[in-house]
C-alpha positions in Angstrom: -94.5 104.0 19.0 -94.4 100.6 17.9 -91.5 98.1 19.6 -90.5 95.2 17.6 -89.4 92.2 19.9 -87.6 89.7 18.7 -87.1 86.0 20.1 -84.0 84.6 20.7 -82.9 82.4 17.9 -83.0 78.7 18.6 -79.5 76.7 18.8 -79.6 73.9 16.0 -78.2 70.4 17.6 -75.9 68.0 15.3 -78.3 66.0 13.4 -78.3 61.9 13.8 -77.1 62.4 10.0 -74.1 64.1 10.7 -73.3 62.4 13.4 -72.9 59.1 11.7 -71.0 60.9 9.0 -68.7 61.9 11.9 -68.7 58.8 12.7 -67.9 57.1 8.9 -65.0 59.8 8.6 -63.1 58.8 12.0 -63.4 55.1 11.6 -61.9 55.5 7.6 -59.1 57.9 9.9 -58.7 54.9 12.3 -58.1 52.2 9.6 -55.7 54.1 8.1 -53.6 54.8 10.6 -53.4 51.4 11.6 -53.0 50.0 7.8 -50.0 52.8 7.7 -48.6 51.3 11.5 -49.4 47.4 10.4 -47.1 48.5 7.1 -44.3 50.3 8.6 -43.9 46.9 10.8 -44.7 44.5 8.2 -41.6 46.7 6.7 -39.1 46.9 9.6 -39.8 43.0 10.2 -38.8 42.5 6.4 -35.7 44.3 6.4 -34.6 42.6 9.7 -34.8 39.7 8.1 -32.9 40.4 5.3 -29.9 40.8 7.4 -30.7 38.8 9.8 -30.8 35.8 7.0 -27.8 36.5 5.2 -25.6 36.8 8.5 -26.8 33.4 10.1 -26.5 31.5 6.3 -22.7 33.2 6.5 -22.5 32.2 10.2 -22.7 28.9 9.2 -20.9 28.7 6.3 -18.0 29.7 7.9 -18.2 27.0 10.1 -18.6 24.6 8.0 -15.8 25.7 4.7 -12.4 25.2 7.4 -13.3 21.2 8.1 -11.8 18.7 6.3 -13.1 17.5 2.5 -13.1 14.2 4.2 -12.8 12.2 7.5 -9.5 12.7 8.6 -9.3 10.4 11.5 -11.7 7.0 10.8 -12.8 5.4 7.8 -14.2 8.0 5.3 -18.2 7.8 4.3 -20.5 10.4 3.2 -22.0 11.7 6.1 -21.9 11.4 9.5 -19.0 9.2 11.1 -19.8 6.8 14.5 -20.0 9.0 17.3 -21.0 12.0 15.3 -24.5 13.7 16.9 -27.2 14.9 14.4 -27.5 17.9 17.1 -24.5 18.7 18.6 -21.6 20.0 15.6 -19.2 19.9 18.2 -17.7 16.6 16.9 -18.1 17.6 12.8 -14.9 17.5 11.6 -15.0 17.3 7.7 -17.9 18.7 5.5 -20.4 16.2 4.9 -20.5 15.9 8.6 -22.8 18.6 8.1 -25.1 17.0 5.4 -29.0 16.5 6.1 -28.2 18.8 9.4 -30.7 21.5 10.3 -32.2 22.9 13.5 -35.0 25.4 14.3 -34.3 27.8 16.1 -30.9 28.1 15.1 -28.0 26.7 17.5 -24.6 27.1 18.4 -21.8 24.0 17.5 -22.6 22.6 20.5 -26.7 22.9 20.8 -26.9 25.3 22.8 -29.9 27.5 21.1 -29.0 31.0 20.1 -31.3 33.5 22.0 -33.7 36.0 19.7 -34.2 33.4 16.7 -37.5 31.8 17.4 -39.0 30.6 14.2 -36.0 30.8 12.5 -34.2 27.7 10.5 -30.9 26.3 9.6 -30.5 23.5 7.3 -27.6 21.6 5.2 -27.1 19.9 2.0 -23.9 18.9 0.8 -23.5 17.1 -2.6 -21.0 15.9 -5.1 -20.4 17.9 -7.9 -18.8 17.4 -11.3 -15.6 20.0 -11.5 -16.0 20.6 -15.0 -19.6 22.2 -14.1 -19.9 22.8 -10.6 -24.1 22.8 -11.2 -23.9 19.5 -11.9 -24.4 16.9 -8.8 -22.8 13.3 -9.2 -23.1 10.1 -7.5 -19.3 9.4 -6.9 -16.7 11.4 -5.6 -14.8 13.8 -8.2 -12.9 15.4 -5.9 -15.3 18.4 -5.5 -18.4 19.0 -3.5 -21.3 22.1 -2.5 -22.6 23.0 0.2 -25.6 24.8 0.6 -26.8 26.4 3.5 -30.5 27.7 3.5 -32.3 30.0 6.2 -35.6 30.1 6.2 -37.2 33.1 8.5 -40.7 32.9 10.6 -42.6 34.6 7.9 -41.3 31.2 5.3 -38.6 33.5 3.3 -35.8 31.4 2.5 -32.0 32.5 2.3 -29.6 30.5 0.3 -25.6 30.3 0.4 -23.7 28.4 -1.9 -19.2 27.8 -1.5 -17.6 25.2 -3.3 -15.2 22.8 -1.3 -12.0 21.0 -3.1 -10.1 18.4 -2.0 -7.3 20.1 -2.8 -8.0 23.1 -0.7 -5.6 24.9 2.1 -8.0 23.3 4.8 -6.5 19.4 3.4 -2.9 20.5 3.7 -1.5 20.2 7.4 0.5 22.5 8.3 3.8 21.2 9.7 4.1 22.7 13.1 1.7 22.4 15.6 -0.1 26.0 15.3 -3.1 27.9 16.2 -4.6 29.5 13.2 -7.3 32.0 12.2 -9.8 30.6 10.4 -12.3 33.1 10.5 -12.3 36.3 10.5 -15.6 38.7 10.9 -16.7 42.4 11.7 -19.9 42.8 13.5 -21.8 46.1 13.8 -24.9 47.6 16.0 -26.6 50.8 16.5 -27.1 52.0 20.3 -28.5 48.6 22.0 -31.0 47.6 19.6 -29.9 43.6 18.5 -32.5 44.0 15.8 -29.5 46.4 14.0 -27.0 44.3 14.9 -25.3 42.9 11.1 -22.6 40.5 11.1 -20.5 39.1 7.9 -17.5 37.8 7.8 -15.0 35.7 5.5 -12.2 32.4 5.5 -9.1 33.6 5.3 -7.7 31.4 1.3 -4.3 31.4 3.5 -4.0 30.1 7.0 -2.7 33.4 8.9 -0.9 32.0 12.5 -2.1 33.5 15.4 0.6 35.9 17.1 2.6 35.8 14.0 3.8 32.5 14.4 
């Protein structure tokens, strides 16, 4: 009788082949994961800006619109008046206060900076404009002027807000009681306590609405 042994069949290690083909395949794994990460924030930061933008050129615009068209109190010029700070707004008092103004990061009337808007900027033009084509800008006054605010975000994308002042507007006629009036009015809205949702717009009222009914 004849018995067949057999040896034990030898266990075949990974190749250095297949181990750098393990290799190749996680690193293309890798890079796209982080290509599909660096675009879904790329994304997110995109979209914050586009509300973020519009809100702060709005912000600002309706600030500006309820001044007078012109200096109400000294001798009128284009521009800023004596006294008048090329940082602080909390002495603007008619529109073309406002010309030439900008700040980065944005601030509020009186300077102080507004917290979350690093890299962010604000700026002002304001510009005589004929009536009978409001695209056109003239040297003298007509009775008409633009303003444009323009926000530019940390990434260089600009936002731009046009309104068209008269002299003949509701903001030039005094009203003849001494009253406290709404000149703005604005709805602000936020998901859980993430400020990145946070969207704010808001308008002028054409007609000056008393506060308390008055």
């Amino acid at each position: 009788m004849v018995t067949e042994t057999r040896k034990p069949a030898r266990r075949r290690g990974i190749s250095l082949v297949e181990t750098m083909i393990s290799m190749l395949i996680m690193a293309v794994m890798v890079v796209a994961a982080l290509q599909t990460l660096g675009s879904s924030a790329v994304s997110r930061q995109t979209q914050l800006s586009q509300r973020r933008g519009p809100a702060l050129a709005r912000q600002l615009m309706s600030e500006i619109l309820p001044n007078r068209y012109r200096e109400p109190d000294d001798t009128p010029q284009f521009g800023r008046e004596s006294g008048e700070s090329s940082s602080s707004r909390a002495n603007y008092d008619d529109v073309d206060d406002y010309h030439g103004w900008s700040a980065s990061a944005p601030k509020a009337p009186d300077a102080t900076e507004l917290s979350g808007l690093s890299g962010w900027t604000r700026s002002v033009v304001v510009q005589y404009v004929d009536p009978d084509d409001l695209t056109t800008v003239v040297a003298n006054d007509q009775k008409v002027k633009r303003i444009t605010v323009t926000v530019t975000d940390p990434q260089g994308r600009r936002f731009v807000l046009s309104a068209i002042r008269s002299s003949f507007g509701a903001y030039d006629h005094p009203p003849s009681v001494d009253t406290t009036y709404v000149s703005w009015v604005g709805l602000e809205l936020q998901i859980g306590d993430d400020r990145e949702t946070r969207v704010v717009i808001g308008a002028n009222p054409v007609n000056r609405v008393p506060v308390g009914g008055q």
